[in-house]
C-alpha positions in Angstrom: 8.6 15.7 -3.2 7.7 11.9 -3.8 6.3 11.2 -7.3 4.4 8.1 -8.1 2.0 6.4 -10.5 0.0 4.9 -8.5 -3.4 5.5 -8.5 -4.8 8.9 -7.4 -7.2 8.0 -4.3 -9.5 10.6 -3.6 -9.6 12.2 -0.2 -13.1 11.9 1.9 -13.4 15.0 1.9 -14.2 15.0 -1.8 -16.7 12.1 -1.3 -20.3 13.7 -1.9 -23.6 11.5 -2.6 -24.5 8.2 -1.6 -22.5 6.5 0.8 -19.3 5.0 -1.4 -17.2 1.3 -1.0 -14.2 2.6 0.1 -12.6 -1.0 -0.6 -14.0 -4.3 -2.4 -12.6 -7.6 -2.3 -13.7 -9.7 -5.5 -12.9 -13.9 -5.0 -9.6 -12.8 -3.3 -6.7 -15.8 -2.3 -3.7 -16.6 -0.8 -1.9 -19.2 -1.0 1.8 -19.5 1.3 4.4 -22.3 -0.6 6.6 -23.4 2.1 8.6 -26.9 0.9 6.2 -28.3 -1.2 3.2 -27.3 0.7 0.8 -25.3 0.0 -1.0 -23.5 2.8 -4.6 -21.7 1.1 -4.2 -18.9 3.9 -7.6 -16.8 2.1 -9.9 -18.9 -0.3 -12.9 -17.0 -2.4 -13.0 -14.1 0.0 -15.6 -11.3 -1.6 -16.1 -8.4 1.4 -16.9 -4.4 0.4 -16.6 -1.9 3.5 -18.2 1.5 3.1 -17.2 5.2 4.2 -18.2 5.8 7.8 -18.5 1.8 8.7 -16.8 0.1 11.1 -16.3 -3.6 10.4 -15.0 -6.2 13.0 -13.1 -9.8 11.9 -13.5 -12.4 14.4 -12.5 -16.1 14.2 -10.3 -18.5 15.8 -6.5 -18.7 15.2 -5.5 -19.8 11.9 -8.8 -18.7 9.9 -7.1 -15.9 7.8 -7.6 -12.6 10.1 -3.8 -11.6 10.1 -3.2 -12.7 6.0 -6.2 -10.6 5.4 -5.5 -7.4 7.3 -2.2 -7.6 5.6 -4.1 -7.5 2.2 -6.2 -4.6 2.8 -3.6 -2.7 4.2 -0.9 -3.6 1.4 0.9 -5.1 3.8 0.8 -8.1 1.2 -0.4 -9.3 -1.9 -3.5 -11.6 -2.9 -2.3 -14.9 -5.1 -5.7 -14.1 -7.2 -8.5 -11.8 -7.4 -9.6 -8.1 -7.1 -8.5 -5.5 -4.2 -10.4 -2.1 -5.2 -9.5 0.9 -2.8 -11.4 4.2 -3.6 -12.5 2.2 -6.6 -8.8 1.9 -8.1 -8.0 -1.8 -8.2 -4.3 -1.7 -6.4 -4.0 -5.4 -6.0 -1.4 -5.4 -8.9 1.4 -2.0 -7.5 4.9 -2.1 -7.6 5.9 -1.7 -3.8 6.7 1.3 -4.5 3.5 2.3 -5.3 1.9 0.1 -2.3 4.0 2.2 -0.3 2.8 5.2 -1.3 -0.7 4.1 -1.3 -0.8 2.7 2.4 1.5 5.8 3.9 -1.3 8.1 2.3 -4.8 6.6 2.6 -4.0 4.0 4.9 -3.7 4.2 9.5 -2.3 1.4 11.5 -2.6 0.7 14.8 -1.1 -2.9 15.8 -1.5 -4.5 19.1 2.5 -4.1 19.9 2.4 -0.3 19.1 5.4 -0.6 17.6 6.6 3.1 18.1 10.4 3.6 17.8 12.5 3.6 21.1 14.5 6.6 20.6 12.1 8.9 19.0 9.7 11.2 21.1 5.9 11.1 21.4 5.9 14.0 18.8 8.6 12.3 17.1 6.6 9.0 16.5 3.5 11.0 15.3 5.5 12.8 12.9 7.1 9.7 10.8 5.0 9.0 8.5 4.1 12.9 7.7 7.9 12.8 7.0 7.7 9.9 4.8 5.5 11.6 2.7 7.7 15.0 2.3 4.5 17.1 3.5 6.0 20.6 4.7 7.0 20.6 8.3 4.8 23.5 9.3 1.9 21.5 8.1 3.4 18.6 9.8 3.6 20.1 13.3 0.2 21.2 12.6 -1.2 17.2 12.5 0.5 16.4 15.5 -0.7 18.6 17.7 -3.8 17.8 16.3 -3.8 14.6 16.3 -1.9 14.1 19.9 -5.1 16.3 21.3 -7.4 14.3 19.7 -6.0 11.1 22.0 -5.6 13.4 25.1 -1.4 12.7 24.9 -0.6 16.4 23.9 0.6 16.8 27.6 3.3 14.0 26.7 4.4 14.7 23.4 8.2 15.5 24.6 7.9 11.7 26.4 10.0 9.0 25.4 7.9 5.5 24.5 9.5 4.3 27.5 8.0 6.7 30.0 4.5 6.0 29.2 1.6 3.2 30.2 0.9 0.6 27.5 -2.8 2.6 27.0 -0.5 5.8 26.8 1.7 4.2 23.8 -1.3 2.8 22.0 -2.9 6.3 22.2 0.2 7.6 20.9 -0.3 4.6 18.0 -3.8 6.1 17.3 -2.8 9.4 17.5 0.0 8.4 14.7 -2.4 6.3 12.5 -5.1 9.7 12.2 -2.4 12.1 12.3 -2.5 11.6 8.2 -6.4 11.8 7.6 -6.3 8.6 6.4 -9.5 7.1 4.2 -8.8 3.6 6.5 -8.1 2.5 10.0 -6.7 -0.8 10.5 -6.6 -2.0 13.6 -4.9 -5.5 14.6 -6.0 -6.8 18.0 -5.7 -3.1 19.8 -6.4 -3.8 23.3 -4.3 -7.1 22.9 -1.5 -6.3 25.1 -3.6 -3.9 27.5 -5.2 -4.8 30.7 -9.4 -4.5 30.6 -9.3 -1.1 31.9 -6.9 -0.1 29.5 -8.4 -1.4 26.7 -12.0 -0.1 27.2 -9.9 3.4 27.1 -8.5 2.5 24.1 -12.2 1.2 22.8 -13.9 4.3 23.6 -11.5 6.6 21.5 -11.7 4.2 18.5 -15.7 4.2 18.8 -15.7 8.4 19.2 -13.1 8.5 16.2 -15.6 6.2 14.4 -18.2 8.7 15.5 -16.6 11.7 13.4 -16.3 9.9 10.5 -13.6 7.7 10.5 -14.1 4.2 8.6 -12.4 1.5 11.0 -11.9 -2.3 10.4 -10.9 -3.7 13.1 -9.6 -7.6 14.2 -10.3 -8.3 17.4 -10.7 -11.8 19.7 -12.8 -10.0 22.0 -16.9 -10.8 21.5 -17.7 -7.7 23.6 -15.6 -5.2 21.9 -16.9 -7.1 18.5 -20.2 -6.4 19.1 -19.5 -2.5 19.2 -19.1 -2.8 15.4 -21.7 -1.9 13.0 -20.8 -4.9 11.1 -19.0 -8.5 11.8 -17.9 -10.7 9.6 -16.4 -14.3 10.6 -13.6 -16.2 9.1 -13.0 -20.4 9.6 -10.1 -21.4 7.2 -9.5 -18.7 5.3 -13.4 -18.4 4.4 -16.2 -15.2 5.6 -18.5 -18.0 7.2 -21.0 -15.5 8.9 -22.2 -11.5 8.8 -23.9 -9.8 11.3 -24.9 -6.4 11.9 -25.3 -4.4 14.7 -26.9 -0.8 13.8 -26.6 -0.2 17.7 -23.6 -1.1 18.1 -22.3 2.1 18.7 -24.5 2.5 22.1 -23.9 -0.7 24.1 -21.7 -0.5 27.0 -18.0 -0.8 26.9 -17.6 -4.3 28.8 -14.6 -6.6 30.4 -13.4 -9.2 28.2 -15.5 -12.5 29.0 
C-alpha cells in the first residue's frame, strides 16, 4: 500500500454543513523562463470553486487556460501564491505527494482522451485504481460502475481502437469518475468530436454535475459555456470577467456557433 505525507483531503462524502470551497486560489503566478525571457503565463489570479459547482474558463488562445488547468490539477506548480484543495494548501508537495494528491482527489478528462493503445476499455478504467494499490475486488467494482454510468459497459473488452471518438471520451469520463474524485477537470472535452458527439459528451458531463459532481471545465465553445453555473474569463494570464448562470443547467444543448 502507498504511504504519503501529504495532506489528508477529506472525501465528499464527509462534507456536512454549508456548502464548502473545495479549492482557493490566493494572488496565484506563473512565470515560464525561456532564454532570457520571461513569459507571466498567470498574473494575480484569486478564484475559489465550491462543492457541487460547475465552473467554465473561457478566453482566447494564450490568456492562461491551459497553465491554469495545469495548476489546479497539479499538473504544475504556481511561481507564487496560495493553491488550497479541501482547505490544505498543496501548492508547496514534493511530486510525490502531488502525485498522490491528484490520483486520489483529482478526474481528468483531456480533449485527446489519451487512453493507452494496448489496454482494454476495462483496462483503461482500471489504471489509476491500480496506481493507488486499492484491492482488485474493489477495483472491478468501480469499473463496472463507472463504465455503466457512461453507457460503455457493453464495450468494456474493446480495444481504444475499436471505438468512435464520443465512445473513447466516454471511456475518458468513465476513467476520471471511476475514483470518486472531489474534482473534474476537463480540458476542451468535445475538442476533437464532431457537434453531435460532443453534445453527447455535454449531456453526460451536465447529468454527472447533476449528482453531485464539482466540474471545472475549459472550453472555446460559448454555447457549452453558458451550461455552467459559473464563467470566469481570462485575457493575459488575468480573470477579466465572472458571470453566472443559475439556469444554466436547463438551456438546451446547442451546435457550436
Amino acid at each position: 500500500m502507498e504511504t504519503t505525507n501529504a495532506p489528508a483531503v477529506s472525501g465528499r462524502q464527509l462534507v456536512t454543513g454549508p456548502t464548502p470551497t473545495l479549492l482557493e486560489l490566493q494572488g496565484i503566478r506563473k512565470v515560464f523562463y525561456t532564454d532570457e525571457v520571461e513569459t507571466h503565463a498567470l498574473s494575480d489570479v484569486h478564484l475559489a470553486v465550491k462543492k457541487g459547482e460547475w465552473l467554465a474558463i473561457v478566453g482566447p488562445s494564450g490568456s492562461g487556460k491551459t497553465t491554469l488547468l495545469a495548476i489546479l490539477g497539479l499538473l504544475d506548480t504556481p511561481t507564487a501564491g496560495t493553491f488550497l484543495l479541501d482547505s490544505k494548501p498543496v501548492q508547496d508537495l514534493s511530486p510525490a505527494d502531488r502525485a498522490h494528491v491528484r490520483n486520489k482527489h483529482i478526474g481528468f478528462i483531456f480533449q485527446s482522451f489519451n487512453l493507452i493503445g494496448d489496454l482494454t476499455v476495462f483496462e483503461n478504467v482500471e489504471l489509476p485504481l491500480t496506481y493507488r494499490g486499492m484491492a482488485p475486488s474493489e477495483r472491478k467494482k468501480r469499473v463496472e460502475q463507472a463504465l455503466e454510468r457512461v453507457g460503455m459497459s457493453h464495450r468494456a473488452r474493446h480495444m481504444p481502437g475499436q471505438l468512435s471518438g464520443g465512445q473513447q471520451q466516454r471511456v475518458a469520463v468513465a476513467r476520471a469518475v471511476a475514483g470518486d474524485p472531489l474534482i473534474l477537470l476537463a480540458d476542451e472535452p468535445t475538442g476533437n468530436l464532431d457537434s453531435k458527439n460532443g453534445q453527447a459528451v455535454m449531456k453526460l458531463l451536465r447529468e454527472l454535475h447533476q449528482s453531485g459532481s464539482t466540474l471545472i471545465m475549459v472550453t472555446h465553445d460559448p454555447a457549452y459555456a453558458r451550461l455552467a453555473s459559473r464563467t470566469v474569463t481570462l485575457f493575459d494570464g488575468r480573470i477579466v470577467d465572472e458571470s453566472s448562470s443559475p439556469g444554466g443547467e436547463g438551456q438546451t444543448l446547442l451546435p457550436s456557433a
